[in-house]
One Martini backbone bead per residue (centre of mass of N, CA, C, O) as a GRO file, in nm:
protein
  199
    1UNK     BB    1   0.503   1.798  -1.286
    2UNK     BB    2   0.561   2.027  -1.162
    3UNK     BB    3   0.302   2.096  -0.967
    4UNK     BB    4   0.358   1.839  -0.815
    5UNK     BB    5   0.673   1.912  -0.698
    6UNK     BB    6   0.550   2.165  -0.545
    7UNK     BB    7   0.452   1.998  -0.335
    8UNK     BB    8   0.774   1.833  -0.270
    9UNK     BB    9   0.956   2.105  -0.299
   10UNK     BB   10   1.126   2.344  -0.318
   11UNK     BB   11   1.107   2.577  -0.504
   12UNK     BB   12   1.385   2.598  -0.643
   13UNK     BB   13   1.399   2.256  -0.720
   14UNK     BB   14   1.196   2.189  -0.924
   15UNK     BB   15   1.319   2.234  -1.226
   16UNK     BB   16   1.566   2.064  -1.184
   17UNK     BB   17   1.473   1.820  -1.112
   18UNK     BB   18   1.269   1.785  -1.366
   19UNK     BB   19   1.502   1.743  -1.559
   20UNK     BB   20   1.603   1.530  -1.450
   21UNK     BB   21   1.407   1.330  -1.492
   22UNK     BB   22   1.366   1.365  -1.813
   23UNK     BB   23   1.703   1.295  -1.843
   24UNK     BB   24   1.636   0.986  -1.711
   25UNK     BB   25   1.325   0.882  -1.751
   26UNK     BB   26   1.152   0.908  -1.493
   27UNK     BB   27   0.927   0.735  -1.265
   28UNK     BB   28   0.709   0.859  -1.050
   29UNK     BB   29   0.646   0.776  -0.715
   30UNK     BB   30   0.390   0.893  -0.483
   31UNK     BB   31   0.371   0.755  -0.178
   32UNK     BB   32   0.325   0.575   0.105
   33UNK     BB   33   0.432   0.526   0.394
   34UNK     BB   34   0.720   0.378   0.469
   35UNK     BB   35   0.867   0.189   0.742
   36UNK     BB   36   1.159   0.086   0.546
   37UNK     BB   37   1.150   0.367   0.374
   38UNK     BB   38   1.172   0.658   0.144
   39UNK     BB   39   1.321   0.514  -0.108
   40UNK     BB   40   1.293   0.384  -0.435
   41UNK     BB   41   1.478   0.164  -0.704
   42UNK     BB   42   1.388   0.078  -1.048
   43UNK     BB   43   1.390  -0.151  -1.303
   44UNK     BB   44   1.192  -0.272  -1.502
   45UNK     BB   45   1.089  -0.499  -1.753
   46UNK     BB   46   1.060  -0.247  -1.996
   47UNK     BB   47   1.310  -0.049  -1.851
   48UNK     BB   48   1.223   0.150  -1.684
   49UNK     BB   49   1.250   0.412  -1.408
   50UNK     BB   50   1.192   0.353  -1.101
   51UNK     BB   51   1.046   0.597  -0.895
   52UNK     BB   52   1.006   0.649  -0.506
   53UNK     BB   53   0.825   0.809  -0.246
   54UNK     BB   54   0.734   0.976   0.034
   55UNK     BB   55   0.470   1.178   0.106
   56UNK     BB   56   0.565   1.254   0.426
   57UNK     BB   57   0.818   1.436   0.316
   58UNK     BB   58   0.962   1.673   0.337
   59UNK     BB   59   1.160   1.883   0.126
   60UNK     BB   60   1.418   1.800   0.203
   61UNK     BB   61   1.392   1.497   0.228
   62UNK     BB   62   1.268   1.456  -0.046
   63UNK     BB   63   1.541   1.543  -0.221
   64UNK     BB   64   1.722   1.378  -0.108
   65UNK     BB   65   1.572   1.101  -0.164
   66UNK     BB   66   1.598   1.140  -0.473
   67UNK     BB   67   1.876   1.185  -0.554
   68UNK     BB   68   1.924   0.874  -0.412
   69UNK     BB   69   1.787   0.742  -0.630
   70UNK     BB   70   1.923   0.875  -0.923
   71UNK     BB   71   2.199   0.786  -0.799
   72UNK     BB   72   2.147   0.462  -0.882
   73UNK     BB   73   2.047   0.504  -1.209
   74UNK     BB   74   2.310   0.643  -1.302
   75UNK     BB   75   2.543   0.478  -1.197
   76UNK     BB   76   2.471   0.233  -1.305
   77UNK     BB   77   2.488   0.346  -1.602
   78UNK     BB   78   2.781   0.420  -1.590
   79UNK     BB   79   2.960   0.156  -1.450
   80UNK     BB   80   2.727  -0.090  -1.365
   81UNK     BB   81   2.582  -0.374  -1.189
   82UNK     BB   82   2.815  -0.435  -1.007
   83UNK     BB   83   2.798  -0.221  -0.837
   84UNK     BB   84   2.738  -0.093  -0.496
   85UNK     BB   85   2.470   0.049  -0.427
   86UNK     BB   86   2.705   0.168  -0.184
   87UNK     BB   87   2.917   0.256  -0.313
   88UNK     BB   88   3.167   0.488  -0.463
   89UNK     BB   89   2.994   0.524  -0.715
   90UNK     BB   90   2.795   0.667  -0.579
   91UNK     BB   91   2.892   0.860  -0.391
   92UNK     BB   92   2.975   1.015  -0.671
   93UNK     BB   93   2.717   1.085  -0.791
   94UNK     BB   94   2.594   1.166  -0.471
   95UNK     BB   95   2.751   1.469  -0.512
   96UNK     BB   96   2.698   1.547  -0.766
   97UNK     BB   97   2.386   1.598  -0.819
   98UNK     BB   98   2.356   1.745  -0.483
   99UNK     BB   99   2.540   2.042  -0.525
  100UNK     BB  100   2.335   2.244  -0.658
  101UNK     BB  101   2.135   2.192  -0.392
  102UNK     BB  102   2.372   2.366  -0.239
  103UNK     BB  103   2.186   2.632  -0.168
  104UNK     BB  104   2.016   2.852  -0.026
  105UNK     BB  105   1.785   2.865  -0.215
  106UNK     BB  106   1.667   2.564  -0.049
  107UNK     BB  107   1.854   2.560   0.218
  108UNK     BB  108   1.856   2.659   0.523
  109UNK     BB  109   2.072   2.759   0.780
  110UNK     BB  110   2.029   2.533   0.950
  111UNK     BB  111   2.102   2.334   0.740
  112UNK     BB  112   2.338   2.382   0.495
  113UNK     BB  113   2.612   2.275   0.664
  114UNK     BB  114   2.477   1.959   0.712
  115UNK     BB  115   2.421   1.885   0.431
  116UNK     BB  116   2.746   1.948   0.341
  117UNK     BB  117   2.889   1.768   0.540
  118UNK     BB  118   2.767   1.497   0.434
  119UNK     BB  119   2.851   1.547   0.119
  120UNK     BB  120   3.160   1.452   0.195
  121UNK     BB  121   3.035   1.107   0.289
  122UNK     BB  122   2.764   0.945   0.188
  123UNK     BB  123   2.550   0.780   0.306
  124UNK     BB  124   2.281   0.535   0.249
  125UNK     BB  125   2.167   0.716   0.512
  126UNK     BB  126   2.059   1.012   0.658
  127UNK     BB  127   1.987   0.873   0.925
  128UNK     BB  128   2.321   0.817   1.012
  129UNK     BB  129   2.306   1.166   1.064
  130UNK     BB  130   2.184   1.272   1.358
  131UNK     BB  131   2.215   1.571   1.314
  132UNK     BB  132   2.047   1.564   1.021
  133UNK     BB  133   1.783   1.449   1.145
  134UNK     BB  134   1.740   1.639   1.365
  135UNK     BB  135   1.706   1.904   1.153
  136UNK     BB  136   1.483   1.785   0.967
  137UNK     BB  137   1.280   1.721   1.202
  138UNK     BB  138   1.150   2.054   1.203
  139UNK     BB  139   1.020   1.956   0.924
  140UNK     BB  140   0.808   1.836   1.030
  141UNK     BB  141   0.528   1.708   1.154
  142UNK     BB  142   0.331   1.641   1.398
  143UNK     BB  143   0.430   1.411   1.604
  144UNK     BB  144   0.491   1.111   1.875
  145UNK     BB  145   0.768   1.075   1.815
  146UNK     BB  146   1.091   0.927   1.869
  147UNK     BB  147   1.392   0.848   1.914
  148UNK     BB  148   1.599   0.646   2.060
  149UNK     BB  149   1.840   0.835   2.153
  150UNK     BB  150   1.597   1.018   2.324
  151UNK     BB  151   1.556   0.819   2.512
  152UNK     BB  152   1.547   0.652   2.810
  153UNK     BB  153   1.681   0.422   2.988
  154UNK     BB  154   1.453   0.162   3.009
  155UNK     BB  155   1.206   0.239   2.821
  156UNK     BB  156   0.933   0.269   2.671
  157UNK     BB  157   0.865   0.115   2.338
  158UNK     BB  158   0.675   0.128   2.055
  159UNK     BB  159   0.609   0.029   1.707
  160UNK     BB  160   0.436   0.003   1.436
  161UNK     BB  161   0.375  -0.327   1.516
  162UNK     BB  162   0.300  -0.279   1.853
  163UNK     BB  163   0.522  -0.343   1.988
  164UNK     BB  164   0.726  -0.400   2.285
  165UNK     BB  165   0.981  -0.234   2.455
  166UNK     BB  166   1.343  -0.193   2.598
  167UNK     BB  167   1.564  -0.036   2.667
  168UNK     BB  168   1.914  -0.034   2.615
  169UNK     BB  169   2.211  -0.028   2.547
  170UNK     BB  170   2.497   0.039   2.358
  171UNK     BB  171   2.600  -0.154   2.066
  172UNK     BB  172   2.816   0.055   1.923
  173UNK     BB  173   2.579   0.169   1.712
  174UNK     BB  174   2.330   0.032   1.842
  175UNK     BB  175   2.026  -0.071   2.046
  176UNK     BB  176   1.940  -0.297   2.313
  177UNK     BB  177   1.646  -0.466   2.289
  178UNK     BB  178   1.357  -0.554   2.496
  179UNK     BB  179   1.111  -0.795   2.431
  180UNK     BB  180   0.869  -0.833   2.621
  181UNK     BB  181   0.688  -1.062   2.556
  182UNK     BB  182   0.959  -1.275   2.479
  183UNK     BB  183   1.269  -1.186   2.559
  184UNK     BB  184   1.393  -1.045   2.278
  185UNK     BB  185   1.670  -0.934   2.152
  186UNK     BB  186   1.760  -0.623   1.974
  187UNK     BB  187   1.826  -0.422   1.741
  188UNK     BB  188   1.886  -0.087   1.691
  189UNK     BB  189   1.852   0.231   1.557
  190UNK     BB  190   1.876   0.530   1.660
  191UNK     BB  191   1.677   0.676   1.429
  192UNK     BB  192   1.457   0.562   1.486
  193UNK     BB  193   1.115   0.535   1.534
  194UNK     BB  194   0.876   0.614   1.862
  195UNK     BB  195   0.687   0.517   2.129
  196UNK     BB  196   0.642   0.659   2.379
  197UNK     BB  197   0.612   0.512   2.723
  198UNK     BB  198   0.391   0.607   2.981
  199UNK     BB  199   0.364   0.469   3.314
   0.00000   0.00000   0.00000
């Protein structure tokens, strides 16, 4: 297993993650690039604890995306299944897990301050965290997309599903935009990944 997570996480973060791994039983599968999560968690019907995580995240994303996945079943087994998946029993223990992992030998000096800031109030998705969101992405590889929140009002862009919107307002936390073909409004989260469309 090591020789696999050195191929998906900070050097010094392998051995760790790996205990963790092991002491927890987790079956792991990195696969390709979900558009609608970066990593999910399950307990199979023969009991097994089931992570996924996405083949195509940096190591810092990657890292990040693992620890709140088995931060979901330490969780639910310390508490019990009835807690909210994003509930404060998570992020309590999404908070103790990711401790050892906050500190210089694993992520750089850009990235450690925002990270550390982030997990004294954990949220759902670290994408909900807009400056490291953009901290995170300089380490991704070189692709065409853009945030909603930083292209201009107005402005065209595609989706996954090749669907074409138009920018509009801030509607509290959303951006409202409009789907050209329908003529319908939809909201976007601020940190969406979109190609921005030149006219």
């Amino acid at each position: 297993m090591n020789p696999v997570l050195s191929k998906y996480l900070p050097e010094h973060a392998v051995a760790p993650v790996f205990d963790l791994i092991v002491q927890n039983s987790v079956h792991l599968k990195v696969v390709n690039q979900r558009v609608t999560r970066h990593g999910d968690y399950r307990k199979g019907p023969d009991g097994k604890h089931e992570i996924t995580v996405n083949a195509n995240l940096n190591p810092y994303k990657f890292l990040i995306t693992l620890i709140h996945e088995i931060a979901h079943l330490v969780a639910f087994e310390k508490f019990g299944h009835n807690i909210k998946p994003h509930g404060n029993e998570w992020k309590y223990t999404f908070q103790r897990l990711m401790v050892p992992y906050i500190r210089p030998e694993i992520f750089p000096g850009s990235l450690l301050p925002l990270v550390a800031r982030h997990f004294k109030n954990p949220s759902a998705s670290s994408d909900v965290d807009a400056t490291l969101t953009l901290a995170l992405k300089q380490f991704d590889g070189q692709n065409d997309k853009s945030y909603i929140f930083e292209i201009p009002y107005g402005s065209r862009f595609r989706i996954h599903n090749g669907k074409i919107f138009q920018k509009g307002a801030l509607r509290i936390k959303r951006y409202e935009c409009l789907e050209i073909s329908s003529g319908r409004l939809y909201l976007f989260n601020p940190n969406a990944e979109v190609e921005l469309l030149h006219n």
